[in-house]
C-alpha positions in Angstrom: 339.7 -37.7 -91.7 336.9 -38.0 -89.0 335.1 -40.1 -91.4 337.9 -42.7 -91.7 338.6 -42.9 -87.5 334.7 -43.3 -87.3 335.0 -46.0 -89.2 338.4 -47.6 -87.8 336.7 -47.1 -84.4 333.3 -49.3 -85.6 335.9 -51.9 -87.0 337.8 -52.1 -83.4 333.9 -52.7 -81.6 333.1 -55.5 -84.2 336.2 -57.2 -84.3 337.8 -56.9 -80.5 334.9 -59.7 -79.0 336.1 -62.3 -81.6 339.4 -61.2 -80.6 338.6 -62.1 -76.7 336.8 -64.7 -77.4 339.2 -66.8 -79.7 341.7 -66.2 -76.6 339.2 -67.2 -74.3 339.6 -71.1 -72.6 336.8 -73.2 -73.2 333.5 -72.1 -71.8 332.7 -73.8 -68.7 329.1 -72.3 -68.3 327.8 -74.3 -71.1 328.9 -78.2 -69.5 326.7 -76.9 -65.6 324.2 -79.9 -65.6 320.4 -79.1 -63.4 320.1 -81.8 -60.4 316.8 -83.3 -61.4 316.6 -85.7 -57.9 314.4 -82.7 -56.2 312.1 -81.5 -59.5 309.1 -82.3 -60.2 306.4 -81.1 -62.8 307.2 -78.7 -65.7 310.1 -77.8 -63.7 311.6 -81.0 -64.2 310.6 -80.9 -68.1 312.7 -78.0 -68.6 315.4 -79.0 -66.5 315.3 -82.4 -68.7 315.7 -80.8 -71.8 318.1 -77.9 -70.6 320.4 -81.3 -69.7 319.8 -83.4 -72.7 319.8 -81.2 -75.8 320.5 -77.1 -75.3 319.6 -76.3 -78.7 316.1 -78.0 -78.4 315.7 -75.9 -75.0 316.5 -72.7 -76.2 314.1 -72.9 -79.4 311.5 -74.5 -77.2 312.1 -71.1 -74.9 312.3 -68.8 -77.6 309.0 -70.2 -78.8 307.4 -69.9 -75.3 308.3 -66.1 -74.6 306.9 -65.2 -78.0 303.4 -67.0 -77.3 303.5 -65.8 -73.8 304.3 -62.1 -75.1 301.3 -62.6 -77.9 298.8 -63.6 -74.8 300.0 -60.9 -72.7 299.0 -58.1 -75.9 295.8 -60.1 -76.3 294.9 -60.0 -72.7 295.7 -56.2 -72.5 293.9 -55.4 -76.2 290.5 -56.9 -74.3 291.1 -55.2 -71.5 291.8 -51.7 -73.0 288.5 -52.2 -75.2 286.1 -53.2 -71.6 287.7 -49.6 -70.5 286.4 -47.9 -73.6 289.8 -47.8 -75.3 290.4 -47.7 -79.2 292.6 -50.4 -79.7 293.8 -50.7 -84.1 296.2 -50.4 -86.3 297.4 -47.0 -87.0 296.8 -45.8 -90.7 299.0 -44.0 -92.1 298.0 -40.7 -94.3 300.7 -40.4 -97.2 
């Protein structure tokens, strides 16, 4: 019996936020458009794009936090091996 409530109560998580959201009005937050008069620089390349084509800005985003992440672990992998660090893979023994 607790077995079959868990798994009512898992259904009631996955399906009540489809539920909200069908009854939901249309989403507002998506139509805000950046002022661009006042920009200038990258800032005004993003705010371009985040005005002209969403999807394009959030996979050019998406792309930009993963490089950004992969410089940040490459900048702290050469700075734990100046300290005297061992920096590796871990093997694992089986």
């Amino acid at each position: 019996m607790k077995r079959l409530a868990v798994i009512i109560f898992n259904f009631c998580l996955l399906t009540m936020p489809a539920l909200v959201w069908a009854a939901a009005e249309k989403a507002e937050a998506l139509e805000k458009k950046v002022n661009l008069a006042n920009l200038g620089g990258i800032n005004y390349f993003f705010a371009k794009w985040y005005n002209e084509n969403m999807w394009l800005y959030a996979l050019l985003v998406t792309v930009l936090m993963g490089v950004v992440g992969m410089l940040i672990a490459l900048v702290t992998d050469i700075f734990l091996k100046m300290v005297g660090l061992e920096v590796s893979k871990i093997e694992h023994h089986e």
